[in-house]
C-alpha positions as CSV (number, residue, x, y, z in Angstrom):
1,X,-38.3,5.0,-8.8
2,X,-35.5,6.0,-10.8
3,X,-34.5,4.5,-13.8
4,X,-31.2,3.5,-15.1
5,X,-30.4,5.2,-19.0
6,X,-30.3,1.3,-19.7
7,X,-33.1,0.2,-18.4
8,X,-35.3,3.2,-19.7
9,X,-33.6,2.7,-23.7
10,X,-34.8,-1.3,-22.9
11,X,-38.1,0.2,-21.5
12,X,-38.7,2.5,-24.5
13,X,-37.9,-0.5,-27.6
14,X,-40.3,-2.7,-25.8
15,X,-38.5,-5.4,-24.4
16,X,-40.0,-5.4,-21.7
17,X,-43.9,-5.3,-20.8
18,X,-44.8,-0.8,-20.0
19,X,-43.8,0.2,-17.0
20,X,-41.7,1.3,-14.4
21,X,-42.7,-2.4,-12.7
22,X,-41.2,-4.2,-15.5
23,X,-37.3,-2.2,-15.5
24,X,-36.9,-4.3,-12.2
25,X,-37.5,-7.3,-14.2
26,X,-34.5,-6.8,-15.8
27,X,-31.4,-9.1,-15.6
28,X,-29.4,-7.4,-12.4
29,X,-26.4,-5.7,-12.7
30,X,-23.0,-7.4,-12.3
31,X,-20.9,-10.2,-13.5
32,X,-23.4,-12.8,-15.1
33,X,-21.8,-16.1,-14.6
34,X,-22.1,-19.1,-17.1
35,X,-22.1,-22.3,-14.9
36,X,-20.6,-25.6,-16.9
37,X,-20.7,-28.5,-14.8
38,X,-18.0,-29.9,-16.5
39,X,-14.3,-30.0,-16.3
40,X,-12.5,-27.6,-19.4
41,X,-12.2,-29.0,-22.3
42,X,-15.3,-30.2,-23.1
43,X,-17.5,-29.6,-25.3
44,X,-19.7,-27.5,-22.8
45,X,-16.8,-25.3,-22.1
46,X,-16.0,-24.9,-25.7
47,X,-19.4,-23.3,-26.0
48,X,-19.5,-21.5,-23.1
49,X,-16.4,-19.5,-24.1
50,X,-17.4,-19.0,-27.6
51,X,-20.9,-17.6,-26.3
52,X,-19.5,-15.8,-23.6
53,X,-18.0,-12.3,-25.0
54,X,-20.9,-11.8,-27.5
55,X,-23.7,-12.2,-24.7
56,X,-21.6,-9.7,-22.8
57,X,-22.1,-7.6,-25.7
58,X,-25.9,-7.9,-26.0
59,X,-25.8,-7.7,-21.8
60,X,-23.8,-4.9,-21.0
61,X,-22.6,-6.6,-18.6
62,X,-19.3,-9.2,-18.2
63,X,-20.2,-12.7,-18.5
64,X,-17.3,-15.2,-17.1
65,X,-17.5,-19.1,-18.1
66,X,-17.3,-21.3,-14.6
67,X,-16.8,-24.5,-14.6
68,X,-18.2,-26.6,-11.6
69,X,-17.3,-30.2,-12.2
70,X,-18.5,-33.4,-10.3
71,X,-21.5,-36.0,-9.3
72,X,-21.9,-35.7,-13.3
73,X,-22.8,-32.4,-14.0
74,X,-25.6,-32.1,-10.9
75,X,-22.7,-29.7,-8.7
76,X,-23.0,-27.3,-11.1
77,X,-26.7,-27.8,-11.5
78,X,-27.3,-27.5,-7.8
79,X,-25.2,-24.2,-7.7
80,X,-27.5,-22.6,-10.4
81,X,-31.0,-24.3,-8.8
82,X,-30.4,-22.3,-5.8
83,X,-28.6,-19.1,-7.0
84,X,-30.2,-15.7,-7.1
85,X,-33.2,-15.0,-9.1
86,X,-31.8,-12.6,-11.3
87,X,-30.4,-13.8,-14.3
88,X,-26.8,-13.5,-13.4
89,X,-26.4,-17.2,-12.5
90,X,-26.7,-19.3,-15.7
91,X,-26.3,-23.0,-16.4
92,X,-25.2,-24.5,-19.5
93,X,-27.3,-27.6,-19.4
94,X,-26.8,-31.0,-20.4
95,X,-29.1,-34.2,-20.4
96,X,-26.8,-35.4,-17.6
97,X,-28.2,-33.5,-15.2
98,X,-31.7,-32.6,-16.1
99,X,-33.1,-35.7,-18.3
100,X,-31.2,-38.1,-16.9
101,X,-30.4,-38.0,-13.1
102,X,-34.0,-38.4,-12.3
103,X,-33.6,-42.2,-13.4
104,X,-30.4,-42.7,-11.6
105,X,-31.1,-41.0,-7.9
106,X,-33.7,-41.6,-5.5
107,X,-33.0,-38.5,-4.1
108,X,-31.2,-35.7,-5.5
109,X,-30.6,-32.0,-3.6
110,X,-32.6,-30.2,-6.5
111,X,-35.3,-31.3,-9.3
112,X,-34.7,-30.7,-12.6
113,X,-37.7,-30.1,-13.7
114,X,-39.4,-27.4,-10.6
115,X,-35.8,-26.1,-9.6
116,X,-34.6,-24.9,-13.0
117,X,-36.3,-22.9,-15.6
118,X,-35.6,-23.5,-19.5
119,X,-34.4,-20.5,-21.2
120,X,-33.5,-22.1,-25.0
121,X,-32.1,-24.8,-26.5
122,X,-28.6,-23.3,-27.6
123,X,-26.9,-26.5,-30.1
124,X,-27.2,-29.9,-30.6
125,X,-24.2,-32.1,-31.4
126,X,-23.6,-36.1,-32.6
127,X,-21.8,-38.4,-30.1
128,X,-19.0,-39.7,-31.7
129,X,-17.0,-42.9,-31.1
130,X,-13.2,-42.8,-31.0
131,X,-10.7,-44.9,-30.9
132,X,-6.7,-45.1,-30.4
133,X,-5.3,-45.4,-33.9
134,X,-3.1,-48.0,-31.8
135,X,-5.8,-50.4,-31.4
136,X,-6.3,-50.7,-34.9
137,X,-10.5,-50.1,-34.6
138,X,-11.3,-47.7,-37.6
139,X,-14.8,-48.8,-38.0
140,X,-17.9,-50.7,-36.0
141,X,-17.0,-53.8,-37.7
142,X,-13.3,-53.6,-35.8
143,X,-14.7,-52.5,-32.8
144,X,-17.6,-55.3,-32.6
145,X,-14.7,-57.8,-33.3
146,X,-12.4,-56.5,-31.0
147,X,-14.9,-56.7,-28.5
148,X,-15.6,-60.0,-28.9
149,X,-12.2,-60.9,-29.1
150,X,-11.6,-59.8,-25.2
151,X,-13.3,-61.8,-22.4
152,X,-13.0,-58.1,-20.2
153,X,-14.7,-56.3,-23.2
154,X,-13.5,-53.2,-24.0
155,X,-12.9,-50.0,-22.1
156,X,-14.7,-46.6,-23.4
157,X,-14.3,-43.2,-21.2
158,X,-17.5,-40.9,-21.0
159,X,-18.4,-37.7,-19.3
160,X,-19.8,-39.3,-16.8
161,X,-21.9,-41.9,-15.0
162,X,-25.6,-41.8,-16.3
163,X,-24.4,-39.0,-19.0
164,X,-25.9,-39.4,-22.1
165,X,-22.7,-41.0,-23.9
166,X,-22.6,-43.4,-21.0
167,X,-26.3,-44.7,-21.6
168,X,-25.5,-44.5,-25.7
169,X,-22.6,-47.0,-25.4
170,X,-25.0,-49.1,-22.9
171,X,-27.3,-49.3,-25.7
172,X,-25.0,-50.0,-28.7
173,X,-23.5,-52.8,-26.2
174,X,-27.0,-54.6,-26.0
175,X,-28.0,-54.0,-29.4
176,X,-24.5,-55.4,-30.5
177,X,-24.4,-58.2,-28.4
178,X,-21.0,-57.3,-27.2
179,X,-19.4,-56.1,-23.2
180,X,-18.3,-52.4,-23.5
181,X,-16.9,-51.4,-20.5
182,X,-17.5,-48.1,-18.7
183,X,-15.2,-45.7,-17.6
184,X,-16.5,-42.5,-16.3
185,X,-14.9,-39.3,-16.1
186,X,-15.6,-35.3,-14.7
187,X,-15.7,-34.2,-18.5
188,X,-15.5,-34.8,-22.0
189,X,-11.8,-33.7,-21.6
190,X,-10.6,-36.0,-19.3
191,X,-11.9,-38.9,-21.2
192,X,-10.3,-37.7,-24.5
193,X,-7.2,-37.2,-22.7
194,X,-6.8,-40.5,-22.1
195,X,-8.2,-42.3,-24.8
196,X,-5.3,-40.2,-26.7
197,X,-2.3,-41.1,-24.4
198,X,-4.2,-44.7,-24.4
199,X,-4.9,-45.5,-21.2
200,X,-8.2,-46.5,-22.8
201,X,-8.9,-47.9,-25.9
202,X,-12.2,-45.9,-26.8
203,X,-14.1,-43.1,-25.9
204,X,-18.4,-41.7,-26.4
205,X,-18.6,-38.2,-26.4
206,X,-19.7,-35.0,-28.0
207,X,-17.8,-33.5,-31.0
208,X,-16.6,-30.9,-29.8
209,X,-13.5,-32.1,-28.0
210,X,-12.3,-34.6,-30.1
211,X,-13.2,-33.3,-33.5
212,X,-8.6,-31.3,-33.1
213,X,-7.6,-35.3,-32.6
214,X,-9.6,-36.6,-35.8
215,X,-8.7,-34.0,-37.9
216,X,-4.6,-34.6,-36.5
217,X,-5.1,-38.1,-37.4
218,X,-4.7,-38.4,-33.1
219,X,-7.9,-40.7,-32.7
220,X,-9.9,-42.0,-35.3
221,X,-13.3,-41.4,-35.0
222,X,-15.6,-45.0,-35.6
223,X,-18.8,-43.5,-36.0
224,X,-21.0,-40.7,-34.9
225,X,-24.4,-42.0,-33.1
226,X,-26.5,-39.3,-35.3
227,X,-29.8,-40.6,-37.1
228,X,-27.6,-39.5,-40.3
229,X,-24.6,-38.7,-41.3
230,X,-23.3,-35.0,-40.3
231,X,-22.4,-32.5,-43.4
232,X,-18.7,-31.2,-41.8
233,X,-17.9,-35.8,-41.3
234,X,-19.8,-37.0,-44.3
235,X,-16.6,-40.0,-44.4
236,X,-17.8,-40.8,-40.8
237,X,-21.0,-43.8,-40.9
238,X,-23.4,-43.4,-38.3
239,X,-23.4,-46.4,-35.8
240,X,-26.9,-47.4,-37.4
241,X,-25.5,-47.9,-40.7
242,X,-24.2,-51.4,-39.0
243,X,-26.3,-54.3,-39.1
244,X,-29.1,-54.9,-36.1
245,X,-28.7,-51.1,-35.2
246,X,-31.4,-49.5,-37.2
247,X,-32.8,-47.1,-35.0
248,X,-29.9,-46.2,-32.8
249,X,-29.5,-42.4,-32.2
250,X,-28.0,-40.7,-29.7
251,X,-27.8,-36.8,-30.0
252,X,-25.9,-34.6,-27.2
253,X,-27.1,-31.4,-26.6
254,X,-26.5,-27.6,-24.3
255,X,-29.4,-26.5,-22.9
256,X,-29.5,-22.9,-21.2
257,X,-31.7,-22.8,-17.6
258,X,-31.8,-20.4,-14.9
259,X,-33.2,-20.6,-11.2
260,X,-37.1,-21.7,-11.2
261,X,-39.1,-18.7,-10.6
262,X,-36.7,-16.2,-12.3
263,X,-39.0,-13.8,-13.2
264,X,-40.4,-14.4,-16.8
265,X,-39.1,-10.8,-18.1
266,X,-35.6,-11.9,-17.6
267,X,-36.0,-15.5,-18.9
268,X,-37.6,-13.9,-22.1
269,X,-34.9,-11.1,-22.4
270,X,-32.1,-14.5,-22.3
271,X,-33.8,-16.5,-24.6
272,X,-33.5,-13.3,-26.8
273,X,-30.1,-12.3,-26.2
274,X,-28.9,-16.2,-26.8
275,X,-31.3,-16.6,-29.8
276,X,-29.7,-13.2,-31.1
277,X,-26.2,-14.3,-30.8
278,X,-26.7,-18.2,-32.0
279,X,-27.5,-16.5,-35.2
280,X,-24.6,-14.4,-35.8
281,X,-22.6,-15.8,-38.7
282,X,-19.3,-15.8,-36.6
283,X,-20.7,-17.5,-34.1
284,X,-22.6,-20.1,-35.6
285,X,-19.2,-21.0,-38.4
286,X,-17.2,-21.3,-34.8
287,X,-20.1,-23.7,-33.5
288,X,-19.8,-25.3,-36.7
289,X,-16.1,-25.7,-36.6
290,X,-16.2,-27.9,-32.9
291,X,-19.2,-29.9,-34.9
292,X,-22.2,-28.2,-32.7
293,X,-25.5,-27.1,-34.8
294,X,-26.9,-23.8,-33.0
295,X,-30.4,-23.6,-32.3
296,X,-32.1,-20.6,-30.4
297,X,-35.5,-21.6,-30.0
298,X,-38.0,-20.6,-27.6
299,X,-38.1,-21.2,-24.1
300,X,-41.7,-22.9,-25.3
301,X,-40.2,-25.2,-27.7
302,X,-36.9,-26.3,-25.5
303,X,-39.8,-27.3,-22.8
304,X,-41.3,-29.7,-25.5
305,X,-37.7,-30.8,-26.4
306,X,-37.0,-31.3,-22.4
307,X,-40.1,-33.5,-22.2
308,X,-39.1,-35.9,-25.3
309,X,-35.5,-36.2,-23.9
310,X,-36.8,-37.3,-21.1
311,X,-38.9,-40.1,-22.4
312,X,-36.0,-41.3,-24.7
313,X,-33.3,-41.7,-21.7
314,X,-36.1,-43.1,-19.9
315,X,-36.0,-46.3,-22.4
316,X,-32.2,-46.3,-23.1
317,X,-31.6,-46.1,-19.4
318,X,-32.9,-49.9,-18.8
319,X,-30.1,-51.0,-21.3
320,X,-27.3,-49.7,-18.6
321,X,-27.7,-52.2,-15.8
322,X,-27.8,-49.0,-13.3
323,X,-30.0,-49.2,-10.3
324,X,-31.2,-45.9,-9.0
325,X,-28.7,-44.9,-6.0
């Protein structure tokens, strides 16, 4: 078998277990694709973009960002479940779509949890709650009150049905005693689109897209849904600061998976490559600036992580009034 000049340098710093065997275990040559099942301008594609030319660095290889919106993040999910087994097809993972989507479908055309393999957990990020400036709600007092003040309750726009913003805002609703109303959309971007023109009064999701419209004085962020307060919006109360909500905590997350029964070589030489570049200073500042906190664990850890999330949706998922479709 002949061996690439790559393949044998990868051989030779032991990346890879001895052997000619294991060169084949390598991710294939080509364009590796990241797959955000999200429309752009979310926070998903935010990351994916900033990620992108520094794993195409570590790769040798060029890495494109594709987004593959719709049915809340599972179209994008299901093109990655049943892609090649080579590590040129990977997802940027949300709970959406892997935590959550068992709870909402009887049936859905892939399973989470035998059809995708975790790779690492690659940031974590607070929900936040906006609101129009116009509305006048700066705070969870103003938005309780308001609230209660409409018989419709009040509209708030969310990546999607079943997302974990979606199920957050379920559960502040019940905790609050108040009717939020939910209106889903393909993305984080969409929803911050319109909460800024105001076609809705508030929005629930990550960071990342609206943290240009708080800073521009555009939206005015209410509170993140963070166990504590973050370090970059120390001014911004967390949502369990506010009476009867002790407890609350809703973190958002991107989780890198690849096709089940990629071969474990090529999940291992990932999770390096990602851990590798969530560390670079440059990248992790630019994370920082669009209010993610990179992580880079291992593929052993994000399984435990997968596992907790799953229990925690689980509970907040009876607060939404969904019934499994």
């Amino acid at each position: 078998m002949r061996l690439t000049r790559r393949s044998a340098v990868l051989l030779s710093a032991g990346t890879l277990a001895a052997g000619v065997g294991a060169a084949a275990q390598q991710p294939a040559k080509g364009v590796v694709t990241l797959v955000v099942p999200f429309a752009p301008g979310g926070g998903h594609d935010a990351v994916a973009r900033i990620l992108a030319p520094r794993l195409a660095e570590k790769l040798g290889q060029s890495v494109i960002v594709e987004n593959r919106p719709g049915a809340n993040g599972m179209i994008g999910a299901d093109l990655v479940a049943n892609a090649k087994l080579d590590g040129n097809t990977i997802l940027l993972a949300s709970p959406a779509e892997t935590v959550i989507a068992p709870s909402l479908y009887k049936s859905m055309k892939y399973n989470p949890f035998t059809d995708l393999a975790p790779v690492t957990l690659a940031d974590t990020t607070p929900v936040v709650i906006v609101a129009n400036p116009a509305t006048g709600i700066r705070s969870m007092a103003d938005l309780i009150a308001a609230a209660k003040r409409s018989p419709d309750g009040l509209a708030y726009g969310t990546p999607g049905e079943g997302s974990s913003q979606h199920l957050g805002g379920a559960w502040l609703s019940h905790l609050a005693g108040i009717k939020l109303v939910h209106v889903p959309y393909k993305g984080a971007g969409p929803a911050t689109n319109d909460v800024v023109a105001g076609h809705i009064p508030l929005a629930i999701v990550g960071m990342a897209p609206v943290l240009p419209f708080i800073k521009s004085g555009k939206l005015a962020a209410v509170a993140v849904t963070s166990p504590e307060r973050v370090g970059w919006a120390a001014d911004v109360p967390t949502v369990a600061e506010t009476s009867g909500m002790t407890g609350y905590a809703v973190t958002h997350w991107v989780g890198i998976m690849v096709p089940a029964k990629t071969p474990s070589a090529i999940v291992q030489r990932l999770q390096a490559d990602f851990a590798a570049v969530l560390k670079e200073p440059e990248v992790r500042t630019r994370l920082n600036e669009i209010g993610c906190d990179p992580v880079g664990d291992s593929t052993a850890a994000f399984k435990e992580f997968l596992a907790a999330e799953r229990r925690r949706f689980e509970e907040m998922y009876k607060f939404s009034g969904l019934t499994p479709e």
